[in-house]
KEMITI-409218 format. One line per field, with one value per atom (N, C-alpha, C): residue number from 1; x negated, y, z negated. Coordinates in pm, whole numbers, plus 50000, padded with zeros to 5 digits. Each point is the difference from the previous one (the first is absolute). Layout:
! residues N
k NUM/... $
px X/... $
py Y/... $
pz Z/... $
! end
This chain:
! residues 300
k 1/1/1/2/2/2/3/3/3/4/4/4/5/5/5/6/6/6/7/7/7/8/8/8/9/9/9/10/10/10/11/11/11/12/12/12/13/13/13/14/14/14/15/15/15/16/16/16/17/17/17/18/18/18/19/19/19/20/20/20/21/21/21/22/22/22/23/23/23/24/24/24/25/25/25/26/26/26/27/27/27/28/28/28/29/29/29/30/30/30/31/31/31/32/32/32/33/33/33/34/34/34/35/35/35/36/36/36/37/37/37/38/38/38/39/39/39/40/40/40/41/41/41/42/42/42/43/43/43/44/44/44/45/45/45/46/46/46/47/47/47/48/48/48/49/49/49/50/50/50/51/51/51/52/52/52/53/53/53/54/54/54/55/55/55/56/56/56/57/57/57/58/58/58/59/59/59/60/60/60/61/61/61/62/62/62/63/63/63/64/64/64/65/65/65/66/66/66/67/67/67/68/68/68/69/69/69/70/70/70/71/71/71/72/72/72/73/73/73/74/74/74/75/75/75/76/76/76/77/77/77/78/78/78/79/79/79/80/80/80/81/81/81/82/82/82/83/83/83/84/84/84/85/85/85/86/86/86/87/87/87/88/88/88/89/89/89/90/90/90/91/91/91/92/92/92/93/93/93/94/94/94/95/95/95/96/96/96/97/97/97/98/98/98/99/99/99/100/100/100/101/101/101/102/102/102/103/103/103/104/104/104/105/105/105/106/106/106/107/107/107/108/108/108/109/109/109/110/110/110/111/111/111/112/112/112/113/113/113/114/114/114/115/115/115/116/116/116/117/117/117/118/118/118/119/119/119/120/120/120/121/121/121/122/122/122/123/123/123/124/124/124/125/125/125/126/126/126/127/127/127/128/128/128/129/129/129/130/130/130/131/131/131/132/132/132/133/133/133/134/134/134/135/135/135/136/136/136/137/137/137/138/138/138/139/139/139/140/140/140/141/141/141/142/142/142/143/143/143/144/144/144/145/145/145/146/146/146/147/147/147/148/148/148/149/149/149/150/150/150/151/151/151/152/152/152/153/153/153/154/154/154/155/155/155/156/156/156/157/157/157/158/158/158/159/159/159/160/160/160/161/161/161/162/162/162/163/163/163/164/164/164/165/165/165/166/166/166/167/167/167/168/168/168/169/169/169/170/170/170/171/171/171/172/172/172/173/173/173/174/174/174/175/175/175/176/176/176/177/177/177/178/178/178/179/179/179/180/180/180/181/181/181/182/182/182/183/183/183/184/184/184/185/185/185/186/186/186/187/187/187/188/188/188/189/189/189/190/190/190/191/191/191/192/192/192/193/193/193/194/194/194/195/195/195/196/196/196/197/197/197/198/198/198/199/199/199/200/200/200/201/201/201/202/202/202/203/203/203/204/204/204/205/205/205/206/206/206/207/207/207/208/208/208/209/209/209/210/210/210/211/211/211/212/212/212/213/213/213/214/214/214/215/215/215/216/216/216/217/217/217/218/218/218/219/219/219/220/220/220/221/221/221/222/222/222/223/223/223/224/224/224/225/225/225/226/226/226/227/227/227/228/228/228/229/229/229/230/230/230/231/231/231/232/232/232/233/233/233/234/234/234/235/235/235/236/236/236/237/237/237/238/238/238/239/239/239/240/240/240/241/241/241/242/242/242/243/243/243/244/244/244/245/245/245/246/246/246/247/247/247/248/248/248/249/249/249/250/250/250/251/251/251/252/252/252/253/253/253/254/254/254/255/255/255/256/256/256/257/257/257/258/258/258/259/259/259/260/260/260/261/261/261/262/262/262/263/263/263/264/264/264/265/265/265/266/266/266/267/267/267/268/268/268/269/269/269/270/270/270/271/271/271/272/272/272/273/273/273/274/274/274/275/275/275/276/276/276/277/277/277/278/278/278/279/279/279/280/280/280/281/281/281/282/282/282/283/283/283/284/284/284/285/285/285/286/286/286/287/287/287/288/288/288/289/289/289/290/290/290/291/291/291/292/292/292/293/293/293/294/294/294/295/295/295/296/296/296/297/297/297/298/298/298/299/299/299/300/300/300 $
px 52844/50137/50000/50104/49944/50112/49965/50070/50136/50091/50119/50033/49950/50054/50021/49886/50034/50096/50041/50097/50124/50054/50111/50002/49915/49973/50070/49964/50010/50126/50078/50122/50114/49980/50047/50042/49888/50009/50080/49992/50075/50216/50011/50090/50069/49908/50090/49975/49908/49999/50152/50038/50096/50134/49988/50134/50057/49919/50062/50069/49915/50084/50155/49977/50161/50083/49950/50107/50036/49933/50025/50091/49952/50143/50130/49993/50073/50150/49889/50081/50131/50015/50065/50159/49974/50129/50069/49883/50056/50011/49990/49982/49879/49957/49898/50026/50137/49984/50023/50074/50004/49904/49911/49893/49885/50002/49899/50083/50154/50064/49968/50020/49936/49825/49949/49832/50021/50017/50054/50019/50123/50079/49899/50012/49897/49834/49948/49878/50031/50085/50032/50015/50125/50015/49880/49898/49868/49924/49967/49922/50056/50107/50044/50004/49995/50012/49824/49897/49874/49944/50086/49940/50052/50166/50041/49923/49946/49893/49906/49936/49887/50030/50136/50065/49911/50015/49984/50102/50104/50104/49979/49872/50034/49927/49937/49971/50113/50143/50066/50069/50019/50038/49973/49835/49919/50013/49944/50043/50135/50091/50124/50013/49981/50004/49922/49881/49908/50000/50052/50014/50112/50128/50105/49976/49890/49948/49899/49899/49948/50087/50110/50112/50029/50023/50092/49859/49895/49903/49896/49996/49901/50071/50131/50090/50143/50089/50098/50023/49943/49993/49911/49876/49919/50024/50053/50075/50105/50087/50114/49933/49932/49926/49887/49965/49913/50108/50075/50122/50082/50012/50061/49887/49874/49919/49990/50000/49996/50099/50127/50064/49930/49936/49940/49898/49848/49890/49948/49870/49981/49928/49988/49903/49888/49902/49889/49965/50132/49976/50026/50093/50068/49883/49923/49865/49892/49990/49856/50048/50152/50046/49993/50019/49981/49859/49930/49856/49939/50052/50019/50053/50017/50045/49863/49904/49910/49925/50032/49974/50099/50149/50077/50005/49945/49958/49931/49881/49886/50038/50092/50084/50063/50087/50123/49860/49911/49915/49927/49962/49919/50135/50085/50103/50080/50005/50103/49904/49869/49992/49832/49957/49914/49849/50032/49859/49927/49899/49921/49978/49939/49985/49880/49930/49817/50045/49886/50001/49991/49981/50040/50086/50149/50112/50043/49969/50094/49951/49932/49931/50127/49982/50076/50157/50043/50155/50027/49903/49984/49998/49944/49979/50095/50077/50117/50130/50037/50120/49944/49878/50024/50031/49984/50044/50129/50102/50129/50071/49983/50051/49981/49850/49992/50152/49989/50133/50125/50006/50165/50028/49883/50000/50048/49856/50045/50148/50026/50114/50127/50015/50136/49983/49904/50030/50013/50125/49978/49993/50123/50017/50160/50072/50154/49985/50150/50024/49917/49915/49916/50087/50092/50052/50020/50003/50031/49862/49915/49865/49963/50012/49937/50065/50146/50047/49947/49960/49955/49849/49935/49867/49991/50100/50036/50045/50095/49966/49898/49879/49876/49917/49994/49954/50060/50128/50065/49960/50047/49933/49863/49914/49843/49973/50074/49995/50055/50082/50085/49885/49975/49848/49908/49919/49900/50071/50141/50003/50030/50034/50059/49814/49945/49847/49965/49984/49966/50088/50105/50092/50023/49928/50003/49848/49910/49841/50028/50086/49978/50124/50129/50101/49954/49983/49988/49915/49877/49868/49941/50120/49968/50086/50154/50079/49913/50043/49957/50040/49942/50032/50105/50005/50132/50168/49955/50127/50023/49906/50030/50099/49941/50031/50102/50043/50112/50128/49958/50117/50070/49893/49987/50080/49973/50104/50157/50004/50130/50113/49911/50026/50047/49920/50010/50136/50025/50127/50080/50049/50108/50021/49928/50018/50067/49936/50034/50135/50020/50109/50155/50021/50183/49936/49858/50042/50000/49919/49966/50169/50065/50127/50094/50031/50021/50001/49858/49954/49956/50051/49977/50017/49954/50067/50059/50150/50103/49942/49916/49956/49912/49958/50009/49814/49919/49832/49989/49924/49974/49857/49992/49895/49876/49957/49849/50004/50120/49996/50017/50044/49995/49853/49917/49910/49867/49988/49991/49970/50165/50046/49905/49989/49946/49890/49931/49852/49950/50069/49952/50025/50054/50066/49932/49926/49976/49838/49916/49906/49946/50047/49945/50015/50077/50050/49953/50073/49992/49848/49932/49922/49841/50055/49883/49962/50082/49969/49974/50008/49960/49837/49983/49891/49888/50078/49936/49944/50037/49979/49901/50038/49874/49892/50001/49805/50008/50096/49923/49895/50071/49920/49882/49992/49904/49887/50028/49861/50002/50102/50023/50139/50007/50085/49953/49839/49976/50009/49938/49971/50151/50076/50155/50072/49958/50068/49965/49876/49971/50054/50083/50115/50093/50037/50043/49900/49905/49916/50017/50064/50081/50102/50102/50176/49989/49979/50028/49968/49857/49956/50073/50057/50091/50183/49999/50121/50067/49891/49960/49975/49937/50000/50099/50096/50119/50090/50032/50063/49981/49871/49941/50058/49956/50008/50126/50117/50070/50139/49961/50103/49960/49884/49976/49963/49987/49971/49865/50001/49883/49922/49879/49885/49982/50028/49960/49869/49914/49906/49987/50139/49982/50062/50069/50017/49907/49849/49930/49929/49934/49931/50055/50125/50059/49992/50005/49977/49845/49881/49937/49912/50075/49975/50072/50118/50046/49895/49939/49946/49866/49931/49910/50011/50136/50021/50041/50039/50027/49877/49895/49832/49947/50006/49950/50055/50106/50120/49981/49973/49991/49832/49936/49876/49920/50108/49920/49886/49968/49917/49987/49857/49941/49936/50012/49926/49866/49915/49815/50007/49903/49973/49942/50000/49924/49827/49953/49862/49972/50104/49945/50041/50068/50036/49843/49978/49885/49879/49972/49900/49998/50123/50001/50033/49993/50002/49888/49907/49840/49911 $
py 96781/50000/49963/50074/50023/49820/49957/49866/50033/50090/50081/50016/50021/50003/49925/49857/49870/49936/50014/49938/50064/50094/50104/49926/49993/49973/49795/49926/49875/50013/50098/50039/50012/50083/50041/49876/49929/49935/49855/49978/49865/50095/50099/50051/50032/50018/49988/49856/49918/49852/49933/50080/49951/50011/50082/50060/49899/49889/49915/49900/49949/49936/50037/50178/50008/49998/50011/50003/49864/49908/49885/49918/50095/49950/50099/50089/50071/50017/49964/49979/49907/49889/49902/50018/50105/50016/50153/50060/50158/50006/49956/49997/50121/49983/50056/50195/50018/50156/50065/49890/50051/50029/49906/49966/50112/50033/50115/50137/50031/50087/50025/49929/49972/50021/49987/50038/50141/50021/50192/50039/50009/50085/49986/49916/49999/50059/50009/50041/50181/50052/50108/50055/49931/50069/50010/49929/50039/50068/50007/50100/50162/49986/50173/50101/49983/50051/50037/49908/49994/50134/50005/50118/50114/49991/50129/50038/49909/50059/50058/49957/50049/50158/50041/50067/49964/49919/49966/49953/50110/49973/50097/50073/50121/49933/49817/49959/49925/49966/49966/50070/50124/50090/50036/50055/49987/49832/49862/49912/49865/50083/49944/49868/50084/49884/49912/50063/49852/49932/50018/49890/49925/50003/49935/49890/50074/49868/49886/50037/49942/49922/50049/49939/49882/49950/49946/49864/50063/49919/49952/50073/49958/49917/50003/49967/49911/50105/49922/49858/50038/49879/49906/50013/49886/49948/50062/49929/49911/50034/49873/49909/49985/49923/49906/50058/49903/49904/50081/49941/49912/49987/49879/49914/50006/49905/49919/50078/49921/49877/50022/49893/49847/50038/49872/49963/50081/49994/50040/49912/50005/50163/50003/50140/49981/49922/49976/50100/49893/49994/50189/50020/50152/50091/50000/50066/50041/49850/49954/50107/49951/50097/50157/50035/50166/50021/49870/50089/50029/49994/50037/50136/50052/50152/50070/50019/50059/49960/49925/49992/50028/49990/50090/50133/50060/50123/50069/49882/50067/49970/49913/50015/50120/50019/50141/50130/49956/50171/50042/49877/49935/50120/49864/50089/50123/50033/50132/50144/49937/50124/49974/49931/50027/49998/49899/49989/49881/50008/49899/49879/49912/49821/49958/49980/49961/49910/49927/49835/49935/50019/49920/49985/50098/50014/49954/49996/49894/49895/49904/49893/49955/50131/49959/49978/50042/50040/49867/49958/49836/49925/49963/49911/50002/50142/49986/49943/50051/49989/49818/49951/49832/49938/50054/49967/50008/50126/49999/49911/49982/49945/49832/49968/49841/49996/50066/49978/49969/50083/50055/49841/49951/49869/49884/49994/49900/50012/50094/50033/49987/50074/49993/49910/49957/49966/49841/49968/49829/49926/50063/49959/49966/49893/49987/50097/50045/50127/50100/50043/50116/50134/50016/50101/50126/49933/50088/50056/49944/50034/50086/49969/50080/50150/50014/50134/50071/49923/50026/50067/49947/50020/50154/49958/50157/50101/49976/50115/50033/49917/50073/50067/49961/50057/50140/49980/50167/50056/49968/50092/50070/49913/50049/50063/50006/50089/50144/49996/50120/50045/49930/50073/50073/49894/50084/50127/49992/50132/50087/49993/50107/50080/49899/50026/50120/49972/50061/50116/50015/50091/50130/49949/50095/50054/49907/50035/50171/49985/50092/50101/49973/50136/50025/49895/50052/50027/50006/50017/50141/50066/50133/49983/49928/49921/49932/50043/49916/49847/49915/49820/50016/50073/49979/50040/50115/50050/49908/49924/49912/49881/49949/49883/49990/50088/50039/50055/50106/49986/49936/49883/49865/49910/49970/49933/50075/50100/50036/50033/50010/50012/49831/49872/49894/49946/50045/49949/50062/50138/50063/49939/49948/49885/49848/49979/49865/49991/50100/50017/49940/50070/49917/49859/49969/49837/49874/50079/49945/49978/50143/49938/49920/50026/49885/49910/49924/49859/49939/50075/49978/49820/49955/49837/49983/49923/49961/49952/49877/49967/50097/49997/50127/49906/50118/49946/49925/49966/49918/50092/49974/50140/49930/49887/49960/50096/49984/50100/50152/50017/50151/50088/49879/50034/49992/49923/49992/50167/49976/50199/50042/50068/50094/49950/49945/49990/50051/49938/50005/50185/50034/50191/50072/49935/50119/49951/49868/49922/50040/49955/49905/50185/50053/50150/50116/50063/50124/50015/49866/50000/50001/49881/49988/50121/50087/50132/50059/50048/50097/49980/49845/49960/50041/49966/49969/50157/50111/50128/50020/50041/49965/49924/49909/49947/50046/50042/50077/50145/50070/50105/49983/49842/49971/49977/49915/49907/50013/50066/50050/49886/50058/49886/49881/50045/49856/49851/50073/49891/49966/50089/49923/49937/50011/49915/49839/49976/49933/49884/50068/49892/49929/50001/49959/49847/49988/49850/49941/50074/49921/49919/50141/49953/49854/49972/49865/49875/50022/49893/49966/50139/50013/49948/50047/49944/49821/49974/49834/49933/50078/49916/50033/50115/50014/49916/49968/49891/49866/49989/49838/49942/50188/49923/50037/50058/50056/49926/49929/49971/49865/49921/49898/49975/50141/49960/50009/49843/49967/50082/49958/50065/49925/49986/49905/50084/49829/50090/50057/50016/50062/50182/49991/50121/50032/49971/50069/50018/49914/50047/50108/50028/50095/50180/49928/50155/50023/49898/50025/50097/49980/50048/50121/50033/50089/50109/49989/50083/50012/49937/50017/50090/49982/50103/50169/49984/50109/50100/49903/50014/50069/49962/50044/50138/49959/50157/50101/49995/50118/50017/49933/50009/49958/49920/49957/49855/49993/49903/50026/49996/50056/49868/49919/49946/50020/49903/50055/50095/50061/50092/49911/50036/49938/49981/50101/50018/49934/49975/49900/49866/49937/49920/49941/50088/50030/49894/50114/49944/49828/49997/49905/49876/50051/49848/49983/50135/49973/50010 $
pz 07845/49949/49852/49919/49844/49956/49918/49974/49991/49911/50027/50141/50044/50181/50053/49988/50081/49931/49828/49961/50040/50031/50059/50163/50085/50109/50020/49880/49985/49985/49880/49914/50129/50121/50081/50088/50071/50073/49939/49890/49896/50004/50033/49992/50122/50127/50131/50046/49942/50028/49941/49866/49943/50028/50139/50043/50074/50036/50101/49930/49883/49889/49921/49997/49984/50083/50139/50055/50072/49940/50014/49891/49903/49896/49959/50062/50035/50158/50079/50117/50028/49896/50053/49908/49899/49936/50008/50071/50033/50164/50086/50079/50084/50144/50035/49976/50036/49984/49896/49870/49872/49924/50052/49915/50045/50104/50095/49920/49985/49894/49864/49925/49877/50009/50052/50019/50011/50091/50035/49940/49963/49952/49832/49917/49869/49974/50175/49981/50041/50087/50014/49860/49911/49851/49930/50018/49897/50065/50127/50094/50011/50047/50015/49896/49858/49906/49944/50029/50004/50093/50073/50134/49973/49910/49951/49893/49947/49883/50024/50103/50060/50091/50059/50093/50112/50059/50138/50104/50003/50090/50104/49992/50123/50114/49994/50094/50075/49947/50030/50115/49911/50118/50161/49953/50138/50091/49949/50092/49957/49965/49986/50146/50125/50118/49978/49989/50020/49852/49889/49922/49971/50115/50024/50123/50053/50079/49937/49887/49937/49913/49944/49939/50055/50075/50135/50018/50018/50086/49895/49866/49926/49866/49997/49897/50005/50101/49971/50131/50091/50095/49950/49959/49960/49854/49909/49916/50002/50086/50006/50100/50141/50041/49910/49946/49889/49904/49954/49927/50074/50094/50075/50064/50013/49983/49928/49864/49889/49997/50074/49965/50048/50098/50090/49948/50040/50005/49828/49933/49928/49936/49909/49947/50052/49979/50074/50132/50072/50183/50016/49922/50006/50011/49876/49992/50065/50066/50096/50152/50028/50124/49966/49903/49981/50010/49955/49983/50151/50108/50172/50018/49844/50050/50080/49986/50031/50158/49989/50176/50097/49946/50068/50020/49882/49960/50111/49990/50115/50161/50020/50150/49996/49892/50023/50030/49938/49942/50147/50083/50098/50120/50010/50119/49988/49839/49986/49949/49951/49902/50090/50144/50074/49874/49947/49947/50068/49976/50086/49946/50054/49913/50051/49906/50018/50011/50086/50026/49874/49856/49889/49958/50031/49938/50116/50119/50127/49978/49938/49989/49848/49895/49915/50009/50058/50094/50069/50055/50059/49890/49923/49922/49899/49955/49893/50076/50139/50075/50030/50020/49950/49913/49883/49885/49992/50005/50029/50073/50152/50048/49982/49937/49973/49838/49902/49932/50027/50122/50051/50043/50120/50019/49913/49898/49897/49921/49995/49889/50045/50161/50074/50126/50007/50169/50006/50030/50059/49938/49860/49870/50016/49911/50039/49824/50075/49846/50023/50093/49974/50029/50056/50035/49865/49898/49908/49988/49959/50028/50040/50160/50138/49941/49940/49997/49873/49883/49920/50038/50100/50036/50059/50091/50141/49864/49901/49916/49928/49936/49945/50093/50120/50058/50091/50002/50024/49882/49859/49928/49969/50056/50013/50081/50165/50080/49928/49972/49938/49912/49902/49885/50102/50130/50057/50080/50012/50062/49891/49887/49911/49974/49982/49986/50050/50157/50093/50041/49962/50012/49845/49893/49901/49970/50109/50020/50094/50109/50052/49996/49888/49989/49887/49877/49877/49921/50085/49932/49885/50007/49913/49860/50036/49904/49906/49822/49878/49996/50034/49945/49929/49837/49962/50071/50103/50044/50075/50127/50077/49941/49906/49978/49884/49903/49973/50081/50096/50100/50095/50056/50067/49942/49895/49890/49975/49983/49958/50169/50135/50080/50046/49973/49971/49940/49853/49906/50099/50000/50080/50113/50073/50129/49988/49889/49976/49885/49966/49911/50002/50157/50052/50008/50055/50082/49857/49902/49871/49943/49939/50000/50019/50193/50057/50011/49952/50022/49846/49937/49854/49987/49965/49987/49899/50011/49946/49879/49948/49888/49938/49868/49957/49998/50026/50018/49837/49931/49890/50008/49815/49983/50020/50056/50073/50097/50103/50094/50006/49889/49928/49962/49933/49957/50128/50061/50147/50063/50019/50078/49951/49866/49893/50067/49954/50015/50120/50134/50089/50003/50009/49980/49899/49867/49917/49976/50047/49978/50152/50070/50155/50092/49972/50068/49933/49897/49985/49905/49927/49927/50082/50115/50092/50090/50042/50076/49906/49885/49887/49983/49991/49946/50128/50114/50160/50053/49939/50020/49890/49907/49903/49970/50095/50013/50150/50131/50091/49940/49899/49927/49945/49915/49934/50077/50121/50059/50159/49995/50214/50028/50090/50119/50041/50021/50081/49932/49886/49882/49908/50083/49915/50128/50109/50068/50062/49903/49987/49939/49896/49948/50069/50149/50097/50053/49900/50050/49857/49906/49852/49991/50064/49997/50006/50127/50045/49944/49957/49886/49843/49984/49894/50016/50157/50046/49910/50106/49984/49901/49898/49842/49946/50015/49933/49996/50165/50062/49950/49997/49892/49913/49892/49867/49996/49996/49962/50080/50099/50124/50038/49985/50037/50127/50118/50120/50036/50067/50068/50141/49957/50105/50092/50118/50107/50059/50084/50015/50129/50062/50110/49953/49919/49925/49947/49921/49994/50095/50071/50098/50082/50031/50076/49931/49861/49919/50021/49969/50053/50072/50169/50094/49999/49910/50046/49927/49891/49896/50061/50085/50101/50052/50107/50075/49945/49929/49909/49930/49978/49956/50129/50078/50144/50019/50039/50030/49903/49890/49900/50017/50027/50005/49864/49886/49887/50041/50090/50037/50169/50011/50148/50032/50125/50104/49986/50040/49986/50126/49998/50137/50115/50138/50099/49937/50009/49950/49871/49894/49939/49993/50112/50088/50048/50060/50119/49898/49888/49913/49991/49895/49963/50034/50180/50089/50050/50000/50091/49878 $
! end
């Protein structure tokens, strides 16, 4: 990998790490669906015009359905779910739970799309879903006041379910579909959704431009910049090696949160990220188990 790549790759991952931070300073003066509006609707205006440049609308045409469902499942539901997390749960914690997209992934891919699971990725599937559920514990359970929490929690993790299925669901409708059409029409299919409830729920005080600048970022930095960038090193260096940035986010999550927010690392929160990034190592197969046979060896 050429040094330009891993810095794009670092660039990327410091930028969806950073998304949890805006919408942590974002969330509490726009509220959860304005603020999921304002993301939309701002990353749609810089994306759709990018694709008319390019003329890539005749993929729109052909899977118009299936990118109103990607809309829905890869955008506008897990955006305002994250965004009302935020009100509770720190940037950090937000992060560490998304980085569990991928073992949901490999359940949905497992029961819907009949792929199979080597005993390393069921080993890894075990060991990330401990990690999850030891958080959910520490964080919500058998806590006075946790309730806000617990709901804050049940939404990062609906939204990560929703990621592994949008995954697995544009693996097998949209696989002939250009990245840019997807994810430009996803977005603008996104704003148009979230558009009346954004209105609606507009909040009475008028946001203050921390929280302005916030929006923006998270919409033209954390969104329309990070998929631009996120397609362009799949070209450069493959897929595999860009989805690798999914064992970044989270570490990036968490120092954002630090320095920027003051929130603390407990060490049952790291240990829990941890395990989850274990399990995640396993399940993707970026780290393999010794074999029996060299098991075998190196006990006789």
């Amino acid at each position: 990998m050429k040094r330009s790549d891993l810095a794009q790759l670092l660039l990327l991952a410091a930028l969806w790490g950073g998304s949890y931070l805006f919408m942590r300073l974002g969330a509490g003066e726009f509220g959860a669906f304005a603020l999921a509006g304002v993301r939309a609707i701002c990353a749609s205006v810089l994306m759709v015009p990018l694709l008319a440049l390019r003329g890539g609308f005749g993929d729109w045409r052909r899977y118009w359905k299936e990118i109103i469902v990607v809309g829905l499942t890869n955008s506008a539901l897990p955006f305002v779910l994250f965004s009302f997390a935020a009100l509770s749960i720190s940037a950090g914690l937000s992060a560490i739970f998304n980085a569990a997209m991928p073992l949901f992934a490999a359940v949905i891919a497992w029961a819907w799309l009949k792929e199979k699971l080597t005993p390393a990725q069921a080993l890894g599937l075990a060991v990330g879903f401990v990690g999850v559920i030891a958080l959910v514990v520490d964080k919500a359970g058998f806590k006075p006041g946790a309730g806000r929490v617990g709901w804050a929690i049940a939404a990062c993790l609906a939204a990560t379910l929703l990621y592994a299925f949008s995954a697995n669901f544009s693996k097998r409708h949209l696989g002939r579909a250009t990245p840019l059409a997807i994810s430009s029409g996803s977005h603008l299919v996104s704003a148009l959704v979230l558009l009346l409830p954004t209105l609606w729920l507009w909040p009475a005080a008028a946001p203050s431009s921390k929280a302005w600048l916030a929006a923006l970022a998270l919409a033209v930095g954390s969104t329309a910049i990070a998929y631009l960038l996120y397609y362009r090193l799949i070209a450069a260096i493959g897929a595999a090696r860009t989805v690798s940035v999914a064992y970044l986010i989270p570490l990036f999550g968490v120092l954002w949160g630090w320095l920027f927010l003051g929130e603390s690392v407990s060490g049952a929160m790291a240990l829990g990220g941890v395990v989850i990034l274990l399990g995640v190592a396993l399940t993707t197969g970026l780290v393999r188990p010794p074999r029996r046979r060299a098991l075998a060896v190196l006990s006789g």
